[in-house]
C-alpha positions as CSV (number, residue, x, y, z in Angstrom):
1,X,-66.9,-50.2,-26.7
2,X,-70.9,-49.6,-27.1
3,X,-72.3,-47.4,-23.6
4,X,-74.0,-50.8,-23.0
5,X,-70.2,-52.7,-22.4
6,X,-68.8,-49.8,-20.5
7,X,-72.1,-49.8,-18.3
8,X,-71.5,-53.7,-17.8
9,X,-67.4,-53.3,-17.6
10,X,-68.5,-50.7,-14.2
11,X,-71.0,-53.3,-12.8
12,X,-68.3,-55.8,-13.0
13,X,-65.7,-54.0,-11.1
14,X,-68.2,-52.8,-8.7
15,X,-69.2,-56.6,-8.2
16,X,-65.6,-57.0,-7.4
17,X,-66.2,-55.6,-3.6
18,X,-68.3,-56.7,-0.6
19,X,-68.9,-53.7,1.0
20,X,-69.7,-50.2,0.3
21,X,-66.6,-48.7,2.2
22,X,-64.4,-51.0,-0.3
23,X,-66.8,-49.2,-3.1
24,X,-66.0,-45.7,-2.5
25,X,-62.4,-46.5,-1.9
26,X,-62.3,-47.7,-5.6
27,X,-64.3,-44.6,-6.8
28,X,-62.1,-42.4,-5.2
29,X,-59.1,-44.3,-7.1
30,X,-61.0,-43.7,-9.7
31,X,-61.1,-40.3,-9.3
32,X,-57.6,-40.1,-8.6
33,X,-56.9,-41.9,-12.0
34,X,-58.8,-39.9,-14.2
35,X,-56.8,-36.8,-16.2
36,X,-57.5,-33.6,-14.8
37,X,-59.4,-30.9,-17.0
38,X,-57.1,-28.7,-18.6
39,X,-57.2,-24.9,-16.7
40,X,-58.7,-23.7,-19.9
41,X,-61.8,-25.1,-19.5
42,X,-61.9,-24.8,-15.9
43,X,-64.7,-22.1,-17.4
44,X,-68.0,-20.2,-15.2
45,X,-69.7,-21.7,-18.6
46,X,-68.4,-25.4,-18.1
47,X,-69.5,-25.6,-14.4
48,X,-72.5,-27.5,-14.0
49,X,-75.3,-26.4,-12.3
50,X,-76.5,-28.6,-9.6
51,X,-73.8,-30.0,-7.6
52,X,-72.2,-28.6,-4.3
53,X,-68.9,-29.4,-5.3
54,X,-67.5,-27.7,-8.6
55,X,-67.5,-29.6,-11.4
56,X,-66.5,-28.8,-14.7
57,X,-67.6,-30.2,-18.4
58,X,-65.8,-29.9,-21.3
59,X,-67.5,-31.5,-24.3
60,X,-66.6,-31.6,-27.8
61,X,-67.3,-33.1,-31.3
62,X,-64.2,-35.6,-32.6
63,X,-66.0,-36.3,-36.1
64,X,-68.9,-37.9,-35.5
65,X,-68.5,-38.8,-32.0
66,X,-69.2,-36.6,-28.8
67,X,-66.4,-36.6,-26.6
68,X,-66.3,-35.2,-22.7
69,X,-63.9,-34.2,-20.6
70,X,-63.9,-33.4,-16.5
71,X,-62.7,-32.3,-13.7
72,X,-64.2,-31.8,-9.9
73,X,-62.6,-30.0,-7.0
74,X,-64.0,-32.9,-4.9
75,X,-62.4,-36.3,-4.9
76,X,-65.3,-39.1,-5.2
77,X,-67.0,-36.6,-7.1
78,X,-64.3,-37.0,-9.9
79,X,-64.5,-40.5,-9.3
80,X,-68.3,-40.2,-10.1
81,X,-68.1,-38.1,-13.1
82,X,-65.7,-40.2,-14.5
83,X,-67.5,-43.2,-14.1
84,X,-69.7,-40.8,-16.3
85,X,-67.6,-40.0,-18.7
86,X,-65.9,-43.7,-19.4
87,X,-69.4,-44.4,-20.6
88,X,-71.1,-42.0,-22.6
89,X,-67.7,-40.5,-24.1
90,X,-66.6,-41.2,-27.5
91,X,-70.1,-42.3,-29.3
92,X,-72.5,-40.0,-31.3
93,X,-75.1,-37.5,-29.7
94,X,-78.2,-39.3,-30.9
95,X,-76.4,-42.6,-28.6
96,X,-75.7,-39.9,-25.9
97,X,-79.1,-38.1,-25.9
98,X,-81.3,-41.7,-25.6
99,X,-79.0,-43.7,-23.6
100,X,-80.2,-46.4,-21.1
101,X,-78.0,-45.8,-18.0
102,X,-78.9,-48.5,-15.8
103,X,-75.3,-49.0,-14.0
104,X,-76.3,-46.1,-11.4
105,X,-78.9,-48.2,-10.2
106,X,-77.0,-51.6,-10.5
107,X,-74.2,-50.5,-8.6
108,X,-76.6,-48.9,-5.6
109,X,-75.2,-45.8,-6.3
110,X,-78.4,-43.7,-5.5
111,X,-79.0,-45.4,-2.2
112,X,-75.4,-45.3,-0.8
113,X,-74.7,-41.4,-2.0
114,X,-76.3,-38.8,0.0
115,X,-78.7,-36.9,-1.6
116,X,-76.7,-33.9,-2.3
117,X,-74.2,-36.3,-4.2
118,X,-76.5,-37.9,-5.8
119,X,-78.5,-34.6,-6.8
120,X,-74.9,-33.7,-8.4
121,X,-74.8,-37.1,-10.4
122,X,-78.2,-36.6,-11.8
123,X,-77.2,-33.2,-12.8
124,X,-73.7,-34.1,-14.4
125,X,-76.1,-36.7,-16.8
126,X,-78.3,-34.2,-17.7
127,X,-76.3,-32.1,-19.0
128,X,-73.7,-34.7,-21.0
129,X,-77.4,-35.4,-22.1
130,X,-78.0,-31.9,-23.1
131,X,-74.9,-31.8,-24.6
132,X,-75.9,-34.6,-27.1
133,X,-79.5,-33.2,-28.1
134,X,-77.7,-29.8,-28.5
135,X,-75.4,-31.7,-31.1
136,X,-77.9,-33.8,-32.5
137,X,-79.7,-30.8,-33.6
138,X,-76.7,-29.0,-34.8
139,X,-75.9,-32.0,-37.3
């Protein structure tokens, strides 16, 4: 699935509900879904900066793909990053590092988190971002 299907596979869902109380319900399920990080990389050096929850990034080269794993110690915050992670995971860094995330902003995301959440989103992209220049250049 190209980051552009998984971006339009969220809208959809999202699409799914009329109200933004039914819309955090699913991201917490979502969040509630998603695998946990394993405690090994529950690491000082896999928490990203930026968020007042505690969220933790795992990310890792599978050939020629970059892959991510997560974790938060908030709920909807897991949900968010692995909203995150369903779409940038599992393609190459250059596909990582230039993506066009539009879903965010499709969704309403930004105007129905508070700004400390939304602060945290911004943050967890950046740095699956990072991740993908860091490997780009590496190749």
């Amino acid at each position: 699935m190209t980051i552009k299907e998984a971006q339009d596979e969220l809208i959809e869902d999202f699409e799914l509900f009329d109200d933004w109380e039914s819309k955090y319900e699913y991201i917490i399920d979502l969040g509630k879904q998603f695998p946990p990080l394993e405690e090994q990389f529950k690491t000082e050096e896999n928490i990203i900066k930026g968020c007042q929850s505690r969220v933790w990034l795992n990310a890792y080269m599978d050939g020629e793909l970059l892959k991510f794993e997560a974790d938060s110690d908030a709920i909807i915050v897991r949900g968010l990053v692995s909203m995150l992670v369903k779409v940038l995971s599992g393609h190459t860094p250059e596909e990582i590092a230039s993506a066009d995330l539009y879903f965010m902003e499709r969704i309403g995301l930004h105007q129905h988190l508070a700004q400390t959440r939304s602060n945290g989103l911004a943050s967890m992209l950046k740095q699956m971002r990072t991740y993908g220049i860091a490997y780009q250049a590496a190749e």
